[in-house]
C-alpha positions in Angstrom: 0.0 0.0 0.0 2.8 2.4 0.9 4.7 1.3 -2.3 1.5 2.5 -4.2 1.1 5.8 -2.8 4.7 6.6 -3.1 4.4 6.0 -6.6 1.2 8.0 -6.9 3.2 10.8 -5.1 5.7 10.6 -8.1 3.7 10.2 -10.9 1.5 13.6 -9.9 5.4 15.1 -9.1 6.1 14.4 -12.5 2.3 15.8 -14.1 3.1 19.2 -12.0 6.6 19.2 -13.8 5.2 18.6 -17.4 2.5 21.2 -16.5 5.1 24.0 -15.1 7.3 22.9 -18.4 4.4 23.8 -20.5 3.1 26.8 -19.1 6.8 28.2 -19.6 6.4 27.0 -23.1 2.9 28.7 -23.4 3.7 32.0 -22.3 6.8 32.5 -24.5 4.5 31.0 -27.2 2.2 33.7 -26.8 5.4 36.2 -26.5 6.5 35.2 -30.0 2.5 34.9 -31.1 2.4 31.7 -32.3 -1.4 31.0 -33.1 -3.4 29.2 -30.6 -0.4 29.7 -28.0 -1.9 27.5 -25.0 -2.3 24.4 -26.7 0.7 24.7 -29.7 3.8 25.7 -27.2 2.7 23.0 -24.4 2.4 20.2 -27.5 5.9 21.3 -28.8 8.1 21.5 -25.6 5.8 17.8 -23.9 6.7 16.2 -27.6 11.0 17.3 -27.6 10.8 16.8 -23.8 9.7 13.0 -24.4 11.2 12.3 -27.3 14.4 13.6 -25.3 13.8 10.9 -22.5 12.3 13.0 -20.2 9.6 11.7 -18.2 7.0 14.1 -19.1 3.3 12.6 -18.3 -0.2 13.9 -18.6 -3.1 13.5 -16.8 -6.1 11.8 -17.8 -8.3 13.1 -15.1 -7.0 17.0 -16.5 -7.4 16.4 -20.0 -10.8 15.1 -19.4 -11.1 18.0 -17.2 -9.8 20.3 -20.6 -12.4 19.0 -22.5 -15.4 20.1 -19.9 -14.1 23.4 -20.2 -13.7 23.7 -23.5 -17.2 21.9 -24.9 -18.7 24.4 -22.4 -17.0 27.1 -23.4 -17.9 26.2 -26.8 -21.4 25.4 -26.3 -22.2 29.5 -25.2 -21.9 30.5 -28.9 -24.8 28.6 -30.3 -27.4 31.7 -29.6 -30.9 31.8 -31.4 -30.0 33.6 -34.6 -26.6 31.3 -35.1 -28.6 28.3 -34.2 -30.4 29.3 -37.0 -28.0 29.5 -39.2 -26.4 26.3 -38.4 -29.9 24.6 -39.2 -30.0 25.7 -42.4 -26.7 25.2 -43.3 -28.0 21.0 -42.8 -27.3 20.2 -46.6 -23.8 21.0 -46.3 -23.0 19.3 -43.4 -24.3 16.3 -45.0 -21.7 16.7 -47.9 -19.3 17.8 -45.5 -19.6 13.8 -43.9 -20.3 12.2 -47.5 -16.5 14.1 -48.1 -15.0 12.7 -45.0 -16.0 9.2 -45.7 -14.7 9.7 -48.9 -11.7 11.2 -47.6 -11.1 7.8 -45.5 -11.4 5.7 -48.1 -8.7 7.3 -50.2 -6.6 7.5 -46.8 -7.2 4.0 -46.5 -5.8 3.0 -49.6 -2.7 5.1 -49.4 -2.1 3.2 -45.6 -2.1 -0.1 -46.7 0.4 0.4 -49.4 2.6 1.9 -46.5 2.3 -1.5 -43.9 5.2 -3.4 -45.0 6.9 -5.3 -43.0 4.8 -4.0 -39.9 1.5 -6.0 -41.4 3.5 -8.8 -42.5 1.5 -11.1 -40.0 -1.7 -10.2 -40.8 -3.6 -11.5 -43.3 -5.1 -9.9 -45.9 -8.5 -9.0 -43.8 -6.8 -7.5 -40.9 -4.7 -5.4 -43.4 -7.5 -4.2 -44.8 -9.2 -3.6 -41.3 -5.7 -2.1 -40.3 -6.0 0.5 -43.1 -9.6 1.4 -42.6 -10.1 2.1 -39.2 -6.5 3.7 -39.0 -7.4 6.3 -42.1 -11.3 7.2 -40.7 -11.9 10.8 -39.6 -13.0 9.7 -36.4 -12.1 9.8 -32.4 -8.6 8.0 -32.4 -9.5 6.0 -29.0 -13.3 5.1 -30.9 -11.9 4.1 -34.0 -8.8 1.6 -32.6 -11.7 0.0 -30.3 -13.5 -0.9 -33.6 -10.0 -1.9 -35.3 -9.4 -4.6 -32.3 -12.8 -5.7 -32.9 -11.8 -6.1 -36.8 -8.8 -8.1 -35.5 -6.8 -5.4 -36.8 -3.2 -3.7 -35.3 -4.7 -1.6 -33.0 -1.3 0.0 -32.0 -0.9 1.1 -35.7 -4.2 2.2 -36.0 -3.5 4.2 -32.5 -0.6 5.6 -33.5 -2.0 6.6 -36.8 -4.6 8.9 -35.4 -1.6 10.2 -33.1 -0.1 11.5 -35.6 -2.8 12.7 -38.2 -4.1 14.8 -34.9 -0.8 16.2 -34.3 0.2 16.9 -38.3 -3.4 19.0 -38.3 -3.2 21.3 -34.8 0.7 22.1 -36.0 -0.7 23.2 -39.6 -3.7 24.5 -39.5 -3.7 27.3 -36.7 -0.9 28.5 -38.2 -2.0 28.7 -41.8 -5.5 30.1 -40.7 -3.6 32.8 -38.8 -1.7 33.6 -42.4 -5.1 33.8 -44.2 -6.8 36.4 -41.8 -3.7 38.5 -42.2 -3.4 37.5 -45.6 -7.7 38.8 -46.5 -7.4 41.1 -43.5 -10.8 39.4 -42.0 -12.8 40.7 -39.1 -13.7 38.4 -36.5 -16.1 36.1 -38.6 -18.4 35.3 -35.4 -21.5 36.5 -36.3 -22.3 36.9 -32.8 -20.6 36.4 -29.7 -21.2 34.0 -26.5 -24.8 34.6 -24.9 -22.6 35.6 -22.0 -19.7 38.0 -22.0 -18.6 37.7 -18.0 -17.8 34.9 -16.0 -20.1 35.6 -12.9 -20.7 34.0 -9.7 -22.7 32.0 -9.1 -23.8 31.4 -12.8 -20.5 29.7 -13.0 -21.0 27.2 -10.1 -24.4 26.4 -11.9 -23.2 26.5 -15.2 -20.4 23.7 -13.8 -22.5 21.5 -11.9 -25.0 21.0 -15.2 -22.0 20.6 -17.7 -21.0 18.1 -15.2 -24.1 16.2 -14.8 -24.3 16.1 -18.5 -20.5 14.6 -19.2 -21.3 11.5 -16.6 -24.7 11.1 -18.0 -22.7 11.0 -21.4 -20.3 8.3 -20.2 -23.0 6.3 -18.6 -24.4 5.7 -21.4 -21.5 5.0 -23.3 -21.3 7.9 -25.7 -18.2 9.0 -27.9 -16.2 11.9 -26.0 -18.3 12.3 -23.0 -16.5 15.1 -21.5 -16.8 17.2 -24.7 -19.9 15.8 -26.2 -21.5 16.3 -22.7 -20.6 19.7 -21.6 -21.4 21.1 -25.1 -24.9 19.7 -25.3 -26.0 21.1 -21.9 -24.9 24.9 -22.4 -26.0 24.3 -26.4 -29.5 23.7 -25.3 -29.2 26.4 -22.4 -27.8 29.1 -25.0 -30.5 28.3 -27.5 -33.2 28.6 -24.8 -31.7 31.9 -23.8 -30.4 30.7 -20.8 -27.4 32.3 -19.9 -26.2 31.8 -16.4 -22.0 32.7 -17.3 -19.2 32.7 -19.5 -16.4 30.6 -19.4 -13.1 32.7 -18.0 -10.7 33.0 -20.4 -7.6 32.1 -18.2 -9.5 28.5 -17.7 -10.2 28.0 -21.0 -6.6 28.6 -21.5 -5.6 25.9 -18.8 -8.1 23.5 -21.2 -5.6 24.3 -24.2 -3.1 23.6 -21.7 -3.6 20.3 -20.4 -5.1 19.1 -24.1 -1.6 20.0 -26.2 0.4 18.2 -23.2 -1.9 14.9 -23.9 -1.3 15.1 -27.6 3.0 15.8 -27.1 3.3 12.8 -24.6 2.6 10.9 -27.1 5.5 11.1 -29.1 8.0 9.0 -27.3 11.1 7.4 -28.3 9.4 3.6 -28.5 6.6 5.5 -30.1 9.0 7.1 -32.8 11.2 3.6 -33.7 7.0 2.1 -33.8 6.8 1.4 -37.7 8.8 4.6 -39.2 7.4 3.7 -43.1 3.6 3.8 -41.3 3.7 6.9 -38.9 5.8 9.2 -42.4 2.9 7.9 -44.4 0.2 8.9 -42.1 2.5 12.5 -41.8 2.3 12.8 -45.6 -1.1 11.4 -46.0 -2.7 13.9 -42.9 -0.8 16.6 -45.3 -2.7 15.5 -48.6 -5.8 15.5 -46.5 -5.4 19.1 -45.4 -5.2 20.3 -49.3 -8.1 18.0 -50.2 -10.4 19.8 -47.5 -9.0 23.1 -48.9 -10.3 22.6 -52.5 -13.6 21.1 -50.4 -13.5 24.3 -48.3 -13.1 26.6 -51.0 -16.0 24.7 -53.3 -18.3 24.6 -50.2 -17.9 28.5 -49.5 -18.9 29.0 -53.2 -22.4 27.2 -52.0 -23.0 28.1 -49.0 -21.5 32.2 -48.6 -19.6 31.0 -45.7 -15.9 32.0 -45.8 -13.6 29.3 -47.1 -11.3 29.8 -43.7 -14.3 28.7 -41.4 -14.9 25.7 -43.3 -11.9 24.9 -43.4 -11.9 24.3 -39.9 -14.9 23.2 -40.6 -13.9 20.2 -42.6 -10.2 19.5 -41.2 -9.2 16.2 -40.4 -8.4 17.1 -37.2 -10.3 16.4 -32.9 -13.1 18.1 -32.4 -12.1 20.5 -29.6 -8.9 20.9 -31.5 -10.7 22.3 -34.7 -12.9 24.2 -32.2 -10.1 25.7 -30.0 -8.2 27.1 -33.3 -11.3 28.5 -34.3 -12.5 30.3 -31.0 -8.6 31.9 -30.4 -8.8 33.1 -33.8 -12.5 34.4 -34.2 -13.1 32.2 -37.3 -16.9 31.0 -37.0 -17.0 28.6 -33.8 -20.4 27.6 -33.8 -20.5 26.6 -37.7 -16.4 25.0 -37.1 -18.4 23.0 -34.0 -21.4 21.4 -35.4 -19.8 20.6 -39.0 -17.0 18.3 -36.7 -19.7 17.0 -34.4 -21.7 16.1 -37.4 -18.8 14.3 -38.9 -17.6 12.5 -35.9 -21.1 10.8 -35.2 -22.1 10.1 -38.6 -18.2 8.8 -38.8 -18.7 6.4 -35.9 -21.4 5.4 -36.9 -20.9 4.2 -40.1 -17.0 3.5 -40.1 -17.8 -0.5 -39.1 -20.7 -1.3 -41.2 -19.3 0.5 -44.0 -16.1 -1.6 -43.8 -18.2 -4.8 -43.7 -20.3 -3.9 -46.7 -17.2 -3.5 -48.3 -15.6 -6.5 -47.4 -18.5 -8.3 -48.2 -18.7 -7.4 -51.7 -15.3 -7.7 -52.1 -15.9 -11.7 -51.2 -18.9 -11.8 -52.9 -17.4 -12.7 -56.4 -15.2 -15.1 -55.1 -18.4 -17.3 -53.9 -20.4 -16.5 -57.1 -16.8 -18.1 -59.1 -16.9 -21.1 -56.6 -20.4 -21.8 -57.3 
């Protein structure tokens, strides 16, 4: 028992070291204004620390605790008139998933030309599998579930998603930071939170009901509970013109914090010697993603009057609070950015296994017909 706590004691030693390390590396991130500061500098300092040997570790219980923030935070911009807006905006959300299973597919194929030697024990099937659930736009933990159920290498699958995630949030903020400048654009929120202050005690309430919502979402079972679950609650508050407090901005920050730490401990050195032919492929692929979803973004904005930056957060292959944090620091449409990536990762995990078994299915189906 004593042996236990000691560790405990050294383990949350170490968490308060990675945490002081990336605070450092978030405030000189925000001196040199690097885009999205609190979640970029923390990701880039966690990932050199660890891939240094340095025992920087995250916390599960904090990164869950990022989410809350952030899918509340989040969930105060969905006011009446933008509501409205998002509603009708339902046709191109639809394409926007038809493109991102689309996009998986392609991904897909360019994966399993790049397993090699790492899938040379699997047979064809679980290649296949391997591919599939490794190249879906989808949650990363979700999707390498459904790839062990496959009987597929869920580490590969794992450490695909890894890096896609990371390839995106290093990208993207900065490139949507060089097309404001670049068009000049105001801040393309059409509105802004229902609330403007943090005030007390909205706040407490506003906690305890984004709370109650992420463990009725993991209850039940649900993808991302402690985003999904806080951003339902304060949508449906927001739209009812409930607004009982902001969200203050230095916890929202913490949020970015703790999320970029959990995505740079990830990039150990086991992690880094793990298949080197896959994780470059999934680099370059995650790259050829982002300038698909530009031409997508760009075609969309032509249909919808929406500006091509906002859908392309909109679309990016990238997490959910990710997509939605870049967004929100940079003023480029959070509400729209929010429930096009929602949309997507629902409708993604929804159909990512029975579309592979359809497919799979017809691609045995000749071989029966031939034997009969």
């Amino acid at each position: 028992m004593a042996e236990m706590h000691h560790e405990a004691v050294r383990r949350w030693l170490r968490v308060g070291l990675t945490l002081a390390l990336a605070s450092g590396a978030a405030l000189l991130a925000v001196r040199a204004r690097v885009p999205v500061p609190w979640m970029i500098g923390p990701l880039l300092v966690t990932a050199a620390a660890r891939m240094a040997g340095l025992p920087a570790v995250s916390s599960t219980r904090l990164r869950n605790a990022g989410q809350w923030v952030i899918g509340a935070a989040l969930g105060l911009y969905f006011t009446p008139q933008v509501t409205a807006l998002v509603l009708g905006l339902w046709w191109a959300v639809a394409l926007a998933v038809l493109f991102a299973l689309g996009l998986g597919v392609l991904f897909g194929g360019w994966m399993d030309r790049a397993l090699g030697a790492a899938g040379a024990e699997l047979t064809p099937a679980q290649r296949r599998a391997t591919a599939w659930f490794a190249s879906s736009v989808g949650g990363a933990s979700e999707m390498t579930l459904l790839a062990e159920r496959a009987g597929a290498r869920a580490d590969l699958v794992a450490a695909a998603h890894s890096v896609r995630m990371t390839v995106v949030v290093l990208v993207l903020p900065f490139a949507m930071q060089w097309a404001r400048q670049h068009w000049q654009l105001p801040a393309l929120d059409a509105t802004p939170p229902g609330r403007a202050a943090a005030e007390w005690p909205g706040l407490l309430w506003l906690g305890l009901a984004t709370g109650a919502g992420a463990w009725l979402m993991g209850r039940t079972r649900r993808a991302n509970p402690w985003f999904i679950g806080p951003l339902l609650v304060t949508m449906a508050l927001t739209m009812a013109d409930v607004h009982a407090s902001a969200v203050p901005k230095a916890l929202t920050n913490a949020a970015q914090l703790v999320i970029g730490v959990s995505l740079g401990v990830r990039f150990s050195r086991p992690f880094l010697r793990t298949a080197p032919r896959w994780l470059a492929a999934a680099a370059l692929g995650t790259l050829g993603m982002i300038a698909l979803c530009a031409g997508f973004a760009a075609l969309l904005a032509g249909l919808t009057g929406l500006h091509p930056v906002t859908l392309m957060l909109a679309t990016a292959p990238g997490g959910i609070a990710e997509m939605a944090i870049t967004a929100q620091v940079l003023q480029l449409g959070v509400a729209v950015v929010t429930a096009f990536q929602v949309c997507r990762l629902v409708a993604v995990l929804l159909l990512a296994e029975p579309l592979f078994g359809w497919l799979e299915r017809r691609r045995a189906a000749p071989v029966h017909e031939k034997g009969a």
